[in-house]
C-alpha positions, -999 to 999 in steps of 0.1 A, spaced: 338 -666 -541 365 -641 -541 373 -615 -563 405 -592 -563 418 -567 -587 449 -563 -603 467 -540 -625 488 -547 -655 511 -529 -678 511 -525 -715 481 -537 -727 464 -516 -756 442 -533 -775 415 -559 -775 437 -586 -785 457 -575 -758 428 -579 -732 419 -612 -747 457 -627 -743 457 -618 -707 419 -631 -701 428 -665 -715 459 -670 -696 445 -659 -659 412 -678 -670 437 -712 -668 444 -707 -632 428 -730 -611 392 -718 -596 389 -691 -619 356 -680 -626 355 -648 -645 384 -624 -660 372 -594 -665 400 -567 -683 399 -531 -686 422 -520 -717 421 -485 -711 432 -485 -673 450 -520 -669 425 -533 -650 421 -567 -642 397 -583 -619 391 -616 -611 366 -637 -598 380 -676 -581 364 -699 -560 394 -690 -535 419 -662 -537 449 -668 -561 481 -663 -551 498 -624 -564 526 -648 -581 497 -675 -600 487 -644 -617 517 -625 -623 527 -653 -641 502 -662 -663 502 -622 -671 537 -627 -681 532 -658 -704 501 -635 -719 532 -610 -727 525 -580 -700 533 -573 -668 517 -568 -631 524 -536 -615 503 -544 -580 
């Protein structure tokens, strides 16, 4: 298991948080999303680390955007 944390801009709500948790939950070996509204956070937990551009994109198809 692996997890890694990412942040993302211009989430501020719950539905927000929800939008981005179901895309990145598609991703292949995800385990667990978990999303911080209040300070972008995202961190995930995958059987094997994702690639930075897996989950920039499905953060983009949710509507927001990774910052790092």
């Amino acid at each position: 298991m692996t997890e890694a944390t990412y942040t993302v801009e211009g989430m501020t709500c719950g539905h927000c948080a929800t939008s981005v948790r179901e895309e990145v939950s598609e991703l292949a070996g995800v385990r667990q999303v978990d999303v911080d509204v209040e300070s972008g956070r995202v961190i995930v937990t995958s059987d094997t680390p994702l690639t930075a551009e897996a989950v920039s994109a499905a953060v983009t198809e949710a509507g927001y955007r990774l910052v790092a």
